[in-house]
C-alpha positions as CSV (number, residue, x, y, z in Angstrom):
1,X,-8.0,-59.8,-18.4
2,X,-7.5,-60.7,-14.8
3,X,-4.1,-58.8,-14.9
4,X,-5.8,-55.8,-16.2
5,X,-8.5,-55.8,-13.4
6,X,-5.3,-55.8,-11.3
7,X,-4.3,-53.1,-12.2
8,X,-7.3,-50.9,-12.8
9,X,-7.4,-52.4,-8.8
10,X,-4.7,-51.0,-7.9
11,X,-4.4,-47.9,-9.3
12,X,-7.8,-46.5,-7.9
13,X,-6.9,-47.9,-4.4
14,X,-3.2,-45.9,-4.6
15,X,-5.3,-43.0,-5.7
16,X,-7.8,-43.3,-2.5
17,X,-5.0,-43.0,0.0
18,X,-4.5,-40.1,1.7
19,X,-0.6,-39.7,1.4
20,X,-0.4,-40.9,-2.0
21,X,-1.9,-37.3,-3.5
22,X,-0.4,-35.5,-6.4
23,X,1.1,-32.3,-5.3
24,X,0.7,-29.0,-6.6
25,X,3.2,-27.6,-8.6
26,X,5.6,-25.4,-6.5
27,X,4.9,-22.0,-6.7
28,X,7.4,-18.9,-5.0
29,X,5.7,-16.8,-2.6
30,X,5.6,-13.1,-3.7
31,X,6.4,-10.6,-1.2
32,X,3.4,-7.9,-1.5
33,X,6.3,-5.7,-0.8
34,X,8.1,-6.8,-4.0
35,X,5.2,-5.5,-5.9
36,X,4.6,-2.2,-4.6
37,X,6.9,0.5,-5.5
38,X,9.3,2.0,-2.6
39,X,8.5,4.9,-1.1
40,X,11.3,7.1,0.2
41,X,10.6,8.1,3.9
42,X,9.6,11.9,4.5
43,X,11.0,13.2,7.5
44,X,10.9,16.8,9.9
45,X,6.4,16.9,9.0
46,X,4.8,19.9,11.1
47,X,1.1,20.1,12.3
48,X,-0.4,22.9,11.2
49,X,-4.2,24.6,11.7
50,X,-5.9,25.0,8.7
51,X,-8.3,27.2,7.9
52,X,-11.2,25.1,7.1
53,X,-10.8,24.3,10.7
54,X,-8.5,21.0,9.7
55,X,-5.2,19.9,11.3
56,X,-2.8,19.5,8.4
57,X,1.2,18.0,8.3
58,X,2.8,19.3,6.4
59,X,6.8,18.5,5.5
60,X,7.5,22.2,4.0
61,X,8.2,25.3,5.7
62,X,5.0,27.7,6.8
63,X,5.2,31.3,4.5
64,X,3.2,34.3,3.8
65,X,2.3,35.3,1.0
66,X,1.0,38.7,-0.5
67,X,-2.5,38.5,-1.6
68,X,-3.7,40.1,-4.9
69,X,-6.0,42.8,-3.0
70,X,-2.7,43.8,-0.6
71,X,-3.4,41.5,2.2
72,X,-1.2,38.5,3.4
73,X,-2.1,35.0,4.0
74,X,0.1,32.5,6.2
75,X,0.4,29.1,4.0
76,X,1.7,25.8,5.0
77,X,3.8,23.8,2.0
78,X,4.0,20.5,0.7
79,X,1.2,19.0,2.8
80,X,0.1,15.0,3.2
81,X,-2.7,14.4,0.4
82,X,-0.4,15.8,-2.3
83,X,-1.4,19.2,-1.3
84,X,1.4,21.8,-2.1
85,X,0.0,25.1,-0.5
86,X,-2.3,24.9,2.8
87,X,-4.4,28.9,3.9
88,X,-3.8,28.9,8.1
89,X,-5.4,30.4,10.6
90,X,-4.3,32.5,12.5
């Protein structure tokens, strides 16, 4: 009985101490960058003045196109915001 005690003792008192913790299992560190997909860099962008009034970039070259009724319209291509055709002002 008295050995028992003993131990019961000295278990609980090893537990108490402050160094004598069990440590968390290890664990890698993920890389955010490891989760998100990789982009590929766009490069050669243009600002461009919409015609809502909006400054646009745009990575495409700036056209004209002929309108349905005759008349032309300057567009910007391949914009930021996954727009592909941007009116301008003139």
């Amino acid at each position: 009985m008295k050995t028992l005690a003993g131990a019961v003792l000295l278990l609980s008192f090893s537990l108490s101490l402050p160094g004598l913790r069990l440590a968390p299992a290890d664990r890698k560190p993920v890389s955010v960058a490891a989760t998100q997909p990789v982009k590929q860099a766009r490069k050669g962008g243009r600002w461009y003045f919409a015609e809502n009034g909006h400054a646009v970039y745009c990575f495409g070259q700036g056209r004209t196109l002929t309108l349905l009724d005759g008349g032309r319209q300057r567009v910007a291509t391949f914009c930021l915001g996954g727009r592909k055709l941007v009116p301008l002002r003139d």
